[in-house]
C-alpha positions in Angstrom: 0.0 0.0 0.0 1.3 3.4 -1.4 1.8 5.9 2.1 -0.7 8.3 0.3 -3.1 5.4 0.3 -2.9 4.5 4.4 -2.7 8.8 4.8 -6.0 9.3 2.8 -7.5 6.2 4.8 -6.4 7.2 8.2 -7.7 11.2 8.1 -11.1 9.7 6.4 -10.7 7.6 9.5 -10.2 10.5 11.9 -12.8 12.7 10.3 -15.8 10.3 10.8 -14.6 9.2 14.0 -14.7 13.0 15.0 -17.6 14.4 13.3 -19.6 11.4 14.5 -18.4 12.3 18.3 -19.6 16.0 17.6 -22.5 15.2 16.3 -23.4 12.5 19.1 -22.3 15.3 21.7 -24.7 17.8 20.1 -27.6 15.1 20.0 -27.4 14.7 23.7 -27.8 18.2 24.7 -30.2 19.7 21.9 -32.7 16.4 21.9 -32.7 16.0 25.5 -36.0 17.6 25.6 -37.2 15.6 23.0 -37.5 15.7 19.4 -37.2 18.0 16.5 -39.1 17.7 13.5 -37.1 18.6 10.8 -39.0 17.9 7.1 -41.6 15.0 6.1 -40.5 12.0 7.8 -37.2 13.1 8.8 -36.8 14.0 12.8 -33.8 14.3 15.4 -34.7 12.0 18.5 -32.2 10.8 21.0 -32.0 7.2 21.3 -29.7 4.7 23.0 -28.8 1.7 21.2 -27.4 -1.4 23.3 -27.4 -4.0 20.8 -26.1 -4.0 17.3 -27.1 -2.8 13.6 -30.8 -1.2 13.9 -30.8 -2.3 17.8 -31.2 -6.0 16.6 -29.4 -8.2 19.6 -30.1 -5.9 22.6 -28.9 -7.2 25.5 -25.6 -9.3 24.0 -23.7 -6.1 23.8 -20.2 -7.5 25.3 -20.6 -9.9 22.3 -20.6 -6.5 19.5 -18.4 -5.1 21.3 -16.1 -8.6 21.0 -17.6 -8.5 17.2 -16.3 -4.8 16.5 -13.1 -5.6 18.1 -12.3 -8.5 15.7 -13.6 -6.4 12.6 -11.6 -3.7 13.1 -8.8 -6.1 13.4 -9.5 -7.7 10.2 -10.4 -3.8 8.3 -6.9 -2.9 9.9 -5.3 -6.0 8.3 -7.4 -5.0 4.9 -5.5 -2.3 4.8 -2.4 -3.3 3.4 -4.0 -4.3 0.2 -5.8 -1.3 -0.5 -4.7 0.2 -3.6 -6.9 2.4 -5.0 -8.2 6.2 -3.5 -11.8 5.2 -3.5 -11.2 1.5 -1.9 -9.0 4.0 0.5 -12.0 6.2 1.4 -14.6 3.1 1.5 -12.4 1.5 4.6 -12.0 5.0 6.3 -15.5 5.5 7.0 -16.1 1.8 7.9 -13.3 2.1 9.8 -14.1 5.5 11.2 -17.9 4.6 11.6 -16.7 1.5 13.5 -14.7 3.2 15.8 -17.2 5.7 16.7 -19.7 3.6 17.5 -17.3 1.6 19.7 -16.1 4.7 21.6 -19.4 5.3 22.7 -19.6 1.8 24.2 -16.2 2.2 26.0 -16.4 5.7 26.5 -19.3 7.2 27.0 -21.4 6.9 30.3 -24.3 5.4 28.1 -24.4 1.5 29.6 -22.6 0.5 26.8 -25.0 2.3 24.1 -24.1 4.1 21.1 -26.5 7.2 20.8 -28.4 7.3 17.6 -30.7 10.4 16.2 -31.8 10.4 12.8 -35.2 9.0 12.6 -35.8 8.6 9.0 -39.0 6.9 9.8 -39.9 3.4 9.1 -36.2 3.1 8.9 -34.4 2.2 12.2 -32.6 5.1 14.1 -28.9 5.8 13.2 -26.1 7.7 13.4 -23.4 9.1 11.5 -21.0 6.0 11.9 -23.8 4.1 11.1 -24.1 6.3 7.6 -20.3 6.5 7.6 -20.0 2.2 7.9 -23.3 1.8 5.3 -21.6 4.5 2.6 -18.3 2.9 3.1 -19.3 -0.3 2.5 -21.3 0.4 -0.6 -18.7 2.1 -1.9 -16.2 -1.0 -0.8 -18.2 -2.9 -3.0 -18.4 -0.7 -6.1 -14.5 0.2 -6.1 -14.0 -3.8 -6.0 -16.2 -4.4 -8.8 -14.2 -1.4 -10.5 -11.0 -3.5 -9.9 -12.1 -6.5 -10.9 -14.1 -4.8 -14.5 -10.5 -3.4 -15.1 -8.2 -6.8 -14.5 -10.4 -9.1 -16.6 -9.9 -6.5 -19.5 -6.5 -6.9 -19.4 -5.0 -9.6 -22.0 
């Protein structure tokens, strides 16, 4: 992996990792009185989330946390290989959304829940390292379909 490679990924890392923080920080305070409608179906509602993606498993949260631990392991180890800038930015915000959500069950005096507050009703309440992990991924996906398009061209 090219240095400029691992720098792009690592401040995409960062980034999400801090704006989600901010953001989380901000929800606290501004929703603790309840919600805020915002347009149609979107709101801002605080909501803590003990169990994993779209609070599915609640109650088996030292076993995400054990999960995060071992996919950020294996993201970290994914690394190495990366050599494009979008496959760079895709496993920064996984990363990054990863990390966010697992400093709020470490860190944060929540019981071990990450704090989610965009209600884009019917869908399940989220965050932005939930967006961050989603986008990432997609984007994971579509830069290794990329790769793969342009080595079977090749004679």
């Amino acid at each position: 992996m090219r240095p400029t490679l691992l720098a792009l990924l690592g401040v995409v890392a960062v980034a999400v990792v801090a704006f989600d923080q901010a953001t989380k920080t901000w929800a606290v305070h501004a929703l603790a009185d309840g919600p805020i409608h915002i347009w149609w179906r979107l709101r801002l509602v605080l909501a803590l989330n003990s169990g994993a993606a779209f609070s599915m498993g609640t109650g088996v949260t030292p076993f995400v946390i054990a999960g995060v631990v071992v996919m950020l392991a294996v993201l970290l180890f994914l690394s190495r290989s990366v050599s494009s800038r979008p496959a760079a930015v895709a496993l920064g915000l996984v990363l990054g959304g990863a990390l966010g959500n697992l400093t709020d069950r470490l860190v944060r005096h929540n019981h071990r829940s990450v704090i989610d507050f965009v209600d884009l009703r019917p869908w399940p309440t989220f965050n932005v390292a939930d967006a961050a992990v989603v986008c990432g991924a997609i984007l994971l996906v579509l830069s290794g379909a990329e790769w793969g398009r342009r080595h079977a061209e090749t004679p």
